[in-house]
C-alpha positions as CSV (number, residue, x, y, z in Angstrom):
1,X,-17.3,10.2,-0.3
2,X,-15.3,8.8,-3.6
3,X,-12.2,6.4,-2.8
4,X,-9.9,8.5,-4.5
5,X,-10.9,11.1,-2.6
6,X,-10.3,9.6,0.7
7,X,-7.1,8.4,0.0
8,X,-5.8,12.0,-1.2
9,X,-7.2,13.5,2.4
10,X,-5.5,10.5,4.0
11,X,-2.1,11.6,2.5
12,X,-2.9,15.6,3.1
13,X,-3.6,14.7,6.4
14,X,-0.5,12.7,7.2
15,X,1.8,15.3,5.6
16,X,0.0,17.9,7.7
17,X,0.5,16.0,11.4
18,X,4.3,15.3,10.7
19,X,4.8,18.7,10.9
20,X,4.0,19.2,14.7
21,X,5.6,15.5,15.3
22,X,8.4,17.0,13.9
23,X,8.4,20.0,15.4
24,X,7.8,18.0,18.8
25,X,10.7,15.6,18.6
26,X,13.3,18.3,18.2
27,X,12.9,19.6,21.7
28,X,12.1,15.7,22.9
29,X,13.9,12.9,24.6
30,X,15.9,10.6,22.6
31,X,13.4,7.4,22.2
32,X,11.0,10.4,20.3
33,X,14.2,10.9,18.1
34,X,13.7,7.4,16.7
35,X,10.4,7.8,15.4
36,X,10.5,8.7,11.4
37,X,6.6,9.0,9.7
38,X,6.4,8.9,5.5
39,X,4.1,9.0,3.4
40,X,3.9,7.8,-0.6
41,X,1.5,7.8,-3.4
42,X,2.0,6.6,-6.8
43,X,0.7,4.6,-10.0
44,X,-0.2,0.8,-10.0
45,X,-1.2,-1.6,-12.8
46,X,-3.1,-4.6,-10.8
47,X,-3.3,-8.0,-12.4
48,X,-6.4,-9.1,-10.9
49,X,-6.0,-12.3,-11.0
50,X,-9.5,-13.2,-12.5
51,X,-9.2,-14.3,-15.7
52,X,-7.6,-11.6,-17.7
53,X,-8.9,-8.8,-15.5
54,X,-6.2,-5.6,-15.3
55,X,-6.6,-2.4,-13.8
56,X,-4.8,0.9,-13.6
57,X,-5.2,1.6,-9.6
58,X,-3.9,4.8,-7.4
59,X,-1.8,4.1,-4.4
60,X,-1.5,6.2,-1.6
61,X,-0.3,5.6,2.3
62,X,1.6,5.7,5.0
63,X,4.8,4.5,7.2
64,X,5.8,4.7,10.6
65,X,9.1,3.3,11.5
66,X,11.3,3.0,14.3
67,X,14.3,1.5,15.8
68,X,16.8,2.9,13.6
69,X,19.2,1.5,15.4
70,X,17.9,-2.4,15.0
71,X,19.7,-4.4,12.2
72,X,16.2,-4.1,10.4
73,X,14.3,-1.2,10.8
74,X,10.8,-2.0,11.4
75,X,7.9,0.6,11.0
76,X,3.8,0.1,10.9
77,X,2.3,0.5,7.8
78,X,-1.3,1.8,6.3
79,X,-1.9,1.7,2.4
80,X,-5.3,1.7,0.1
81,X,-5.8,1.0,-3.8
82,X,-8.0,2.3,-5.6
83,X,-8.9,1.1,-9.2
84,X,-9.7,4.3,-11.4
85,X,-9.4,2.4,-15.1
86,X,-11.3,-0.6,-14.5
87,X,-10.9,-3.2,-17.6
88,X,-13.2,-5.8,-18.5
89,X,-13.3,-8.5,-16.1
90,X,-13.3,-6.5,-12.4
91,X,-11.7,-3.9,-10.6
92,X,-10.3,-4.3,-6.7
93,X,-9.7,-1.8,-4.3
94,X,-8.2,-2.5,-0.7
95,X,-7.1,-1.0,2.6
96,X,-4.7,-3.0,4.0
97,X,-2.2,-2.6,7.6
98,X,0.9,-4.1,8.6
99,X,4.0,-4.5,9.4
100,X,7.4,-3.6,7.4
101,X,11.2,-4.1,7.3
102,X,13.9,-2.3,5.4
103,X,17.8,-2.3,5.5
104,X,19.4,1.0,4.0
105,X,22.4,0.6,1.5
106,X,23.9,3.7,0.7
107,X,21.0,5.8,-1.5
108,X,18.9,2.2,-1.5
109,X,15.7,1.3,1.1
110,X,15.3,-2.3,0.2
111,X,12.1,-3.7,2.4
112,X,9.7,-6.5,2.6
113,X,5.8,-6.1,4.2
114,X,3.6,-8.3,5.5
115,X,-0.3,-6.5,5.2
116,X,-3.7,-7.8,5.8
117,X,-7.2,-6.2,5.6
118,X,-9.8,-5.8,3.4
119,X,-10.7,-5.5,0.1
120,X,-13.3,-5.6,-2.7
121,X,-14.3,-6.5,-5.9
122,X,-16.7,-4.5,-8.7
123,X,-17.2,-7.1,-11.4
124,X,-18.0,-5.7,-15.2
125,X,-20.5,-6.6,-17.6
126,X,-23.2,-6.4,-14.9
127,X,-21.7,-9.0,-13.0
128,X,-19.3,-12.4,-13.0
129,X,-20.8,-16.3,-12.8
130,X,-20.7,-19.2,-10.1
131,X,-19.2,-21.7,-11.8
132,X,-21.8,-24.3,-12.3
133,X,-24.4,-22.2,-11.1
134,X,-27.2,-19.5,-12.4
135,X,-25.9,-17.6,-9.7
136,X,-24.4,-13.6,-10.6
137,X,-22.1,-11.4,-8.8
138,X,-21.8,-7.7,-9.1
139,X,-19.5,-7.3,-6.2
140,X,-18.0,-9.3,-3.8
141,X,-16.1,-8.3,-0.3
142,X,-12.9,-10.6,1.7
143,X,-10.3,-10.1,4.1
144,X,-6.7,-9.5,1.9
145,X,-3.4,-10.9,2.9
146,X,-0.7,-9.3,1.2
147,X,3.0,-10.5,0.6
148,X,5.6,-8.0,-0.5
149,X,8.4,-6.0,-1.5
150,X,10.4,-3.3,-3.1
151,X,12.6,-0.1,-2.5
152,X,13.0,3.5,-1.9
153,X,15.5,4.9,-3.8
154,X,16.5,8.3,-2.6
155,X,18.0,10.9,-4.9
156,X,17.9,14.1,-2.4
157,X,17.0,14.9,1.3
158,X,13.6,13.6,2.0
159,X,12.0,12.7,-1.2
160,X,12.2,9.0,-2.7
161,X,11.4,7.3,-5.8
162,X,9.4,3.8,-4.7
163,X,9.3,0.6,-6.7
164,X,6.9,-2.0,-5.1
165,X,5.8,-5.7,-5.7
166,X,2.7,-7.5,-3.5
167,X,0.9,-10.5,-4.1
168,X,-2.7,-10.6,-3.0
169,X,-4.7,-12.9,-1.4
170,X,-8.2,-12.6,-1.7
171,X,-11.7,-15.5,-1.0
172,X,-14.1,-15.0,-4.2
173,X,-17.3,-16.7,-4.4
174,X,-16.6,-17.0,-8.4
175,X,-14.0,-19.2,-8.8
176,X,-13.8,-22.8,-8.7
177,X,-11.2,-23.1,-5.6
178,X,-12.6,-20.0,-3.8
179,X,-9.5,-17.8,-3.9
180,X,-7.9,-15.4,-6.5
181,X,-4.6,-14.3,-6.3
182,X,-3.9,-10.7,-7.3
183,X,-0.6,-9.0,-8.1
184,X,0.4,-5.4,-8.0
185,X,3.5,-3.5,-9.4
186,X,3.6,0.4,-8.5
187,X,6.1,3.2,-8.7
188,X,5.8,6.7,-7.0
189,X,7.3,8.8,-4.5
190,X,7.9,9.1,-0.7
191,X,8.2,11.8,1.4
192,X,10.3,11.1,4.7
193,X,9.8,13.5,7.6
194,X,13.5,13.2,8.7
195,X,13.4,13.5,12.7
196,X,17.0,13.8,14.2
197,X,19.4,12.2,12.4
198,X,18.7,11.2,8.4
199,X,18.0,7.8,7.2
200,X,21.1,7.9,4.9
């Protein structure tokens, strides 16, 4: 099955369970109160970090936090990129899980993530050089740590705009000191299944 397609029936299929969750919570205890599922998708340009290499990637996943009560709120976190304009160098695309913290302010979500997982690498031109060596790669797989940030900025009820920052780590068997280090800016929207009382 395509990637793009797997992450679209990942976010149909989140939308689609937080409907019973919801549904189940209102006639639950407290403690299931305190559980609040999202989902977001959006648009993100990816600077591969391999020499010039860009990319124009979809991003799609999904959030599930709790404690609302705790100074920060903490929730589990699923996401996966998907290049679908590849550029001329390489083109990544990852699944990564993880943790998260926000703070609300007023209509702002500020948050920072910590994500690991994996990810991979389609090199262009039929594939990328060892350095130093007659060696070629076409593609190239490596567990991803990722480091980073943004914020949901809600205009209405349960629907947010999302601005968000990571920087990738990935191992690469075509540069010199083994690593790359990617970086991804996206924007899209959230959708918040609001479950007792709402987040602002």
């Amino acid at each position: 099955m395509h990637p793009v397609s797997r992450l679209f029936i990942l976010f149909t299929l989140c939308a689609l369970a937080a409907g019973p969750l919801h549904a189940f919570a209102q006639g639950g205890s407290t403690a299931s109160r305190r559980i609040t599922p999202s989902v977001f998708a959006g648009v993100a340009g990816v600077d591969t970090g391999l020499d010039s290499g860009h990319n124009l990637s979809l991003t799609a996943g999904a959030d599930l936090a709790f404690l609302p009560d705790s100074c920060l709120h903490p929730a589990i976190e699923y996401r996966g990129t998907y290049a679908f304009a590849n550029g001329q160098v390489d083109s990544l695309k990852t699944h990564l899980g993880g943790i998260k913290f926000s703070k609300p302010y007023r209509r702002f979500r500020p948050y920072a993530d910590l994500l690991a997982g994996r990810g991979e690498t389609i090199y262009a031109n039929g594939g990328y050089q060892v350095p130093g060596k007659l060696i070629f790669y076409t593609r190239s797989s490596s567990n991803v740590f990722s480091l980073g940030g943004g914020t949901d900025i809600f205009a209405a009820g349960h629907i947010a705009l999302k601005l968000d920052f990571q920087m990738q780590r990935y191992s690469s068997p075509v540069t010199t000191s083994g690593h790359v280090y990617s970086e991804v800016v996206a924007a899209g929207l959230v959708y918040v299944f609001h479950i007792g009382k709402r987040p602002l």
